[in-house]
C-alpha positions in Angstrom: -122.3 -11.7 58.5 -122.0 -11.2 62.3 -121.2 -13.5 64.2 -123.2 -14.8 67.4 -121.2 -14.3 71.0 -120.3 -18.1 71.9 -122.7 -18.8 74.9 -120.9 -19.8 78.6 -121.3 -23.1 77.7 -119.7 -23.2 74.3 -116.8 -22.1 75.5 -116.3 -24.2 78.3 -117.4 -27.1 75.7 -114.2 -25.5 74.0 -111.9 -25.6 77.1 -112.6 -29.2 77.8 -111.9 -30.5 73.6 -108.6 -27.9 74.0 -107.7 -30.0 77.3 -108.6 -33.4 75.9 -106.2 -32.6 72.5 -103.4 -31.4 75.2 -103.8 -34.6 77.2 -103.9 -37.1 73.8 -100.4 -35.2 72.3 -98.8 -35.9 75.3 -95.4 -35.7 74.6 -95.4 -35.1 71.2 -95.0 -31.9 70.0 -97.8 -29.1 69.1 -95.7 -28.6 65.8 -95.7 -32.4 65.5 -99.0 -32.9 65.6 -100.2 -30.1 63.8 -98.0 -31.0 60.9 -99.9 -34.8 60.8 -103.2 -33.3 61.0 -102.2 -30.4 58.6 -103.2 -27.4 60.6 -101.0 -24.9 61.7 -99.0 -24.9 65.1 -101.0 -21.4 65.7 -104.6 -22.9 64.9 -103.7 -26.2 67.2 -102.4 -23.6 70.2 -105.6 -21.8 69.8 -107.7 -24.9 69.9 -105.6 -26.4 73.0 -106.2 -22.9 74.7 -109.5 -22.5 74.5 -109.0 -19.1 72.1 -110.9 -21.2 68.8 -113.6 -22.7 71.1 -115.7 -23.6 68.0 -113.3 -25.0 65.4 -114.4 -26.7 62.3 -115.1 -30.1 61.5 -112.5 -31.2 59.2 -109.7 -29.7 61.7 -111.4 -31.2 64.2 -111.6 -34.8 62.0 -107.6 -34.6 61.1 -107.1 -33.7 65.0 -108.7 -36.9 66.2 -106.9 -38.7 63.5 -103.5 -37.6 64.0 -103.9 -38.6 68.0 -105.6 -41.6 67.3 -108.7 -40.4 69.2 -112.3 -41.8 68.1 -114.8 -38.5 66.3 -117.4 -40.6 68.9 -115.6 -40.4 71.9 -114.7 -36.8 71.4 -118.5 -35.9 70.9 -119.5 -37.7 74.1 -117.1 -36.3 76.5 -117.4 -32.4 74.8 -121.5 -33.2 75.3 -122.9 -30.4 78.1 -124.1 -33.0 80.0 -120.9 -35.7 79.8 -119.6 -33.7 83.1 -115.9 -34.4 83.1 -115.2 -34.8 79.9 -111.5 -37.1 80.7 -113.8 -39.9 82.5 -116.3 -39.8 79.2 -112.4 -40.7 76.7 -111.8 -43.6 79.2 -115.1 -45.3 79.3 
């Protein structure tokens, strides 16, 4: 099965649910967290980095769990239109 490219959007959709993970972990460590949500460090990096713009729902579930984020909140501020998706997490 091939795989379709990731459109522009996608992948900045990608970016800003790697950069709202980043800003949730704060200090904690990427191993840390990872561990809690029971992903690997490497799969967590790769989210937080934009490299796995499109990952799966259960990683993304035990992600939002382990940083005590909302699966609701996370949709709205990842949503094209949400804009800055940091203002959409603090509404």
């Amino acid at each position: 099965m091939v795989r379709v490219p990731l459109t522009p959007q996608e992948r900045e959709r990608g970016e800003r649910f790697g950069a709202m993970l980043r800003e949730a972990r704060g200090d904690r460590s990427m191993v840390d967290v990872a561990a809690a949500a029971g992903v690997s460090a490497e799969t967590l990096r790769k989210i937080e980095t934009g490299r796995a713009p499109t990952p799966a729902f259960f990683t993304v579930a035990a992600l939002a769990h382990a940083l005590h984020l909302s699966l609701d909140d996370l949709a709205v501020a990842c949503a094209e239109d949400s804009g800055d998706g940091e203002q959409a997490l603090s509404a």
